[in-house]
C-alpha positions in Angstrom: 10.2 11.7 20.9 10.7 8.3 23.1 7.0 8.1 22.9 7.8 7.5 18.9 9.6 4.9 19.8 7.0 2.9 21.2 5.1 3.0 17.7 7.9 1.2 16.2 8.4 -1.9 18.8 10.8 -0.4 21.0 9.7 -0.4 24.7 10.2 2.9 26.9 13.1 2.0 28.6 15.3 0.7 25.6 14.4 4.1 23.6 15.3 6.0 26.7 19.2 3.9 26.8 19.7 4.6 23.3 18.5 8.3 23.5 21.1 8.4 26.2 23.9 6.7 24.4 23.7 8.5 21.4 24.5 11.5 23.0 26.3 9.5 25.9 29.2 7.0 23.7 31.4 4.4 25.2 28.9 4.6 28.6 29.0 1.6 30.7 25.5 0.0 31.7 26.2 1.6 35.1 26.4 5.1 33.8 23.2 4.8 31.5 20.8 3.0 34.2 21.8 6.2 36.5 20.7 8.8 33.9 17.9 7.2 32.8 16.5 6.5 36.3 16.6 2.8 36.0 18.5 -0.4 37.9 21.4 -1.3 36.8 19.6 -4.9 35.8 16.9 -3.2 33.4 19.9 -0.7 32.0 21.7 -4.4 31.2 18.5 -5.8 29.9 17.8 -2.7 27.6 21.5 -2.8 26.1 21.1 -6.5 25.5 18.0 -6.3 23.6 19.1 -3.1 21.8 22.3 -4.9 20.6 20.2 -8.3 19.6 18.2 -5.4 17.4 21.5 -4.0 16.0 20.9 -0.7 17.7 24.0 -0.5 20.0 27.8 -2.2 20.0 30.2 -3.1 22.6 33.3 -0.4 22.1 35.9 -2.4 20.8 38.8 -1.6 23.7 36.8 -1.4 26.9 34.2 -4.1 26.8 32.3 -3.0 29.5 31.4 0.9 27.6 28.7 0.7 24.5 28.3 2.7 21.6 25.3 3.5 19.7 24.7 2.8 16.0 24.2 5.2 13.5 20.3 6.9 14.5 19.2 6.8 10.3 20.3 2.9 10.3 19.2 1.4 13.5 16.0 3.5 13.8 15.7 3.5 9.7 15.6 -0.4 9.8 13.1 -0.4 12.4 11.0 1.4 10.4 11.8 -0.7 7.2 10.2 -3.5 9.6 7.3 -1.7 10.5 6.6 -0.4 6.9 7.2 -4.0 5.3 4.5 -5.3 8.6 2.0 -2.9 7.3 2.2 -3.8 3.7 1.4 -7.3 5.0 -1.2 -6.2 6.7 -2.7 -4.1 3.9 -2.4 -6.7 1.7 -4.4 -9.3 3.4 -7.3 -6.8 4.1 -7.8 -5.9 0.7 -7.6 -10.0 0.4 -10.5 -10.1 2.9 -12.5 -6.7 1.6 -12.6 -9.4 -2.2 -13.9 -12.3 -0.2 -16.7 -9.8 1.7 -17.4 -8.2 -1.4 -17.9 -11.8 -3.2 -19.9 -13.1 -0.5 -22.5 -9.6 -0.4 -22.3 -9.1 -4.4 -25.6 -10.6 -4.4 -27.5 -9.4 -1.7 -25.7 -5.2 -1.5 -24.7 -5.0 -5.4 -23.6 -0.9 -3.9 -20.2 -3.2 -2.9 -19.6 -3.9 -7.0 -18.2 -0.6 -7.1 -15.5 1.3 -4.9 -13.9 4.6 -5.0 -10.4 5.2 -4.3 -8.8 8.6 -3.4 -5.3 9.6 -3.1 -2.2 8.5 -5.2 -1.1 6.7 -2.9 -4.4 4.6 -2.4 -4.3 3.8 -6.2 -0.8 2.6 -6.3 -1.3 -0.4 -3.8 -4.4 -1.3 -5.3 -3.0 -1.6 -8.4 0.1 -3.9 -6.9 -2.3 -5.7 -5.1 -4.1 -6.6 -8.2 -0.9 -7.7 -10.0 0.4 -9.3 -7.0 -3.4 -11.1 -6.8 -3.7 -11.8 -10.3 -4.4 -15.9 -11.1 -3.8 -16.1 -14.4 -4.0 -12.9 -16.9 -3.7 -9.1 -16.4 -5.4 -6.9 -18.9 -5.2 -3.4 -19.6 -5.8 -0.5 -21.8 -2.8 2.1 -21.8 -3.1 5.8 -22.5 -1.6 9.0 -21.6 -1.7 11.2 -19.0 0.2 9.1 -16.5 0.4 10.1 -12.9 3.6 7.7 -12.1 6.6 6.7 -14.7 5.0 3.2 -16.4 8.8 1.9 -16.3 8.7 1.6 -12.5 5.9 -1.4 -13.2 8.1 -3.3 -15.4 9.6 -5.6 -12.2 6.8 -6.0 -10.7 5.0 -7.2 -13.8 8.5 -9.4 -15.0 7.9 -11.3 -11.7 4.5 -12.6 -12.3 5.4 -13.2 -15.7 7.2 -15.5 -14.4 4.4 -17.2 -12.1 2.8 -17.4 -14.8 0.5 -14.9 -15.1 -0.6 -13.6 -18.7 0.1 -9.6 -19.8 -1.9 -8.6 -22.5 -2.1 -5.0 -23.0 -3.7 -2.6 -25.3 -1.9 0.5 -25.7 -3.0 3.7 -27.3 -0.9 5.3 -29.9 -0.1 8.4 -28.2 1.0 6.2 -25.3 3.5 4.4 -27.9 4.7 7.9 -28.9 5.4 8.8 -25.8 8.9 9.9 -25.5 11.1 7.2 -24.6 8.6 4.8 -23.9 8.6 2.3 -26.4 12.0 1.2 -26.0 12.5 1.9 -22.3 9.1 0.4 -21.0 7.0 -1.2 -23.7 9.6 -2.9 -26.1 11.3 -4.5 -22.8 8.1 -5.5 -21.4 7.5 -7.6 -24.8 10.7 -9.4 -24.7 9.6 -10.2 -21.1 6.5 -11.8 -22.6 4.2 -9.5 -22.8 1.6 -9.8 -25.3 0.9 -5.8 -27.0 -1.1 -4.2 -29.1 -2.1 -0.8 -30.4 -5.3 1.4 -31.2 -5.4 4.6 -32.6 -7.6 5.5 -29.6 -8.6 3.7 -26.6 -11.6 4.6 -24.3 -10.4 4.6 -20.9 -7.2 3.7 -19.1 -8.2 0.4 -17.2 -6.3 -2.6 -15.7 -8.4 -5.7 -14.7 -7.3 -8.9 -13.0 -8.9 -12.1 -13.8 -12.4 -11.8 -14.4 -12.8 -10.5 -10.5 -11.4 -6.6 -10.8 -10.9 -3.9 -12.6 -9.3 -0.2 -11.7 -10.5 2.8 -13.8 -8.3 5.9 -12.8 -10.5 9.0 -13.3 -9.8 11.3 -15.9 -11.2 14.7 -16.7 -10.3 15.8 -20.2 -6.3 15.6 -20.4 -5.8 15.3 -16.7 -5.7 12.3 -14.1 -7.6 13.3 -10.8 -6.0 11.3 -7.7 -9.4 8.8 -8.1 -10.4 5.7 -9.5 -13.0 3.6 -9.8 -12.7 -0.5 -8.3 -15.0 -2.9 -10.4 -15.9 -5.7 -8.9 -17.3 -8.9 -9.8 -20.6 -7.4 -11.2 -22.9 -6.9 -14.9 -20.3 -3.7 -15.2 -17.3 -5.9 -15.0 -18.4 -7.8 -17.4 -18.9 -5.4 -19.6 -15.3 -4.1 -19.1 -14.3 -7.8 -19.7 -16.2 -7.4 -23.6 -14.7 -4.0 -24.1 -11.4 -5.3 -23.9 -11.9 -8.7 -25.7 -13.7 -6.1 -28.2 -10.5 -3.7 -28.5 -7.8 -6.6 -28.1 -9.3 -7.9 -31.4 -9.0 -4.5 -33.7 -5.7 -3.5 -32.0 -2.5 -3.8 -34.1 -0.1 -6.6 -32.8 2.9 -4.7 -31.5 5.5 -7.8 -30.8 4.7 -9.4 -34.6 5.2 -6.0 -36.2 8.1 -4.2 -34.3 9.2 -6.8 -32.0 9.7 -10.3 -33.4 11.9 -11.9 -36.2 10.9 -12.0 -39.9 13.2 -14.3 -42.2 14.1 -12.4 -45.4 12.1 -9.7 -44.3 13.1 -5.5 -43.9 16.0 -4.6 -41.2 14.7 -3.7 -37.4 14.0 0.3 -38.0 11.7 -0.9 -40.7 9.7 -3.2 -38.7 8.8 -0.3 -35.9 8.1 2.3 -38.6 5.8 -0.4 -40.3 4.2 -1.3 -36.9 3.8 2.3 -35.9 2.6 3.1 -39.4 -0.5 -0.1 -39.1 -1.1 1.4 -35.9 -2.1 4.5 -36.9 0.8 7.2 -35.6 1.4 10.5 -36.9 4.6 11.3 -38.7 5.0 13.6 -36.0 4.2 10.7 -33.2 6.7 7.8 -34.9 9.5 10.9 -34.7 8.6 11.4 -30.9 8.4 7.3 -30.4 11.4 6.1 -32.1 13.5 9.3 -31.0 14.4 10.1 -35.0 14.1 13.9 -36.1 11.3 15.0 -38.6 13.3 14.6 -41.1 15.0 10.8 -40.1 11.3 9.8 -40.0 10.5 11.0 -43.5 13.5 9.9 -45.3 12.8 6.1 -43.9 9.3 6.0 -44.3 9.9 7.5 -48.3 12.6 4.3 -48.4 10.5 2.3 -46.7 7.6 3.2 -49.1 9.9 2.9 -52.2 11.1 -0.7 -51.1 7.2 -1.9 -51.0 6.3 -0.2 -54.4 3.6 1.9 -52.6 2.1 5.6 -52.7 0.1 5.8 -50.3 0.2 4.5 -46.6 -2.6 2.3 -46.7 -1.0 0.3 -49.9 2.5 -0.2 -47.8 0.3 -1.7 -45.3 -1.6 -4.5 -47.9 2.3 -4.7 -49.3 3.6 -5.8 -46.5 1.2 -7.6 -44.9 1.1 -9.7 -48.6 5.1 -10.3 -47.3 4.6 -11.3 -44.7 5.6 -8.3 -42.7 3.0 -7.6 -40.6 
């Protein structure tokens, strides 16, 4: 056990004084150098540099006795250290792996492509590429998902506000998705971020600047713990035309469901009209919106009445002729 110690900064002879303290409180120095086998002096060194590291206290009446913080908070905060070191660390060798790939591109092209294994693996790749990210984000969003997408929104608010440009693509069962337009995707808009929708997309991808893209691996309606880093290569630039390709048939989500239209319908009429260009189900607008089969009908037979329409595609030239979409 004091051997773990060691792993997290703490030399052998401070672990071994707070091992004894904790089950040894309000010991003087004198007491703990004589269990542990040490001087006296290196017993007082050890409880001076475990209380400089908030690991042991002075007992408030008798001076000379110690007590020993709480094990999950002293040794949980030396971990937090050593965690936060490692994501440093981490960080600045995927830095160096882009500037070895960019340097061999052209003389190993097997570096253009890279496969990743393990949740975790993905998860700080696709940080890092956020964190790295110059000047736009891109991606195409569709379901399964092997995380909750709400947990990005921070991250993503942050270099927002460096900066950085979010354009997404999302996929229309993605935008059904219970809960997730108004949780994730509605609050990532107001944030800045630029949406829009297809009725089906042909990959889930996100791709940083025109130096990266991640492709998770999919077989049929599950996500394997894999994916695919693109780098700077013919294939990324294909990726790169794909999504230029998609952003340009995709549906505009902020104009139809999230901006402000003078003298145009009320909010609930904007989504349904947004979901409706976008190509959603009655079924998926219900699941989207959170409205009952029967909520979703009633509106959308309002709706349709209010435009003068019988048919979905003529609400669609209706309101785009008012300027609703």
């Amino acid at each position: 056990m004091l051997d773990s110690f060691g792993v997290l900064g703490l030399g052998k002879p401070d672990g071994q004084v707070y091992a004894a303290l904790v089950v040894s409180p309000q010991s003087t120095a004198e007491e703990l150098a004589e269990s542990c086998g040490l001087t006296l002096e290196q017993g007082r060194a050890a409880l001076d540099r475990l209380a400089d590291q908030g690991m042991a206290t002075r007992a408030p009446v008798d001076r000379e006795r110690y007590l020993a913080v709480a094990p999950d908070v002293a040794i949980g905060t030396l971990i937090g250290h050593r965690e936060a070191q490692l994501r440093s660390a981490r960080a600045e060798m995927h830095r160096l792996m882009d500037a070895f790939r960019e340097a061999s591109r052209f003389t190993d092209p097997a570096h253009s492509v890279e496969v990743l294994s393990g949740g975790e693996a993905i998860a700080q790749r696709l940080e890092h590429l956020a964190d790295t990210a110059e000047y736009q984000v891109r991606g195409f969003d569709c379901p399964p998902y092997i995380q909750d997408p709400v947990a990005n929104l921070p991250r993503q608010r942050q270099r927002m506000r460096a900066g950085v440009r979010f354009r997404t693509v999302f996929d229309k069962e993605a935008v059904a998705w219970p809960g997730r337009l108004e949780k994730e995707i509605l609050v990532g808009v107001a944030d800045g971020e630029e949406a829009r929708v297809r009725p089906v997309l042909p990959m889930k991808m996100m791709m940083a600047d025109d130096r990266m893209a991640i492709i998770p691996i999919s077989v049929g309606d599950a996500v394997l713990d894999a994916a695919y880093v693109i780098h700077p290569s013919a294939l990324l630039q294909a990726l790169d035309g794909l999504f230029e390709a998609e952003w340009e048939r995709a549906v505009p989500l902020q104009a139809a469901i999230g901006g402000t239209v003078e003298q145009g319908p009320e909010a609930d009429h904007r989504k349904l009209l947004g979901l409706l260009a976008a190509g959603l189900t009655d079924e998926s607008i219900a699941r989207s919106l959170g409205w009952s089969a029967r909520t979703t009908q009633r509106r959308l037979q309002t709706l349709m009445r209010e435009l003068g329409a019988t048919t979905r595609f003529q609400a669609g030239m209706a309101a785009r002729e008012r300027g609703w979409l």
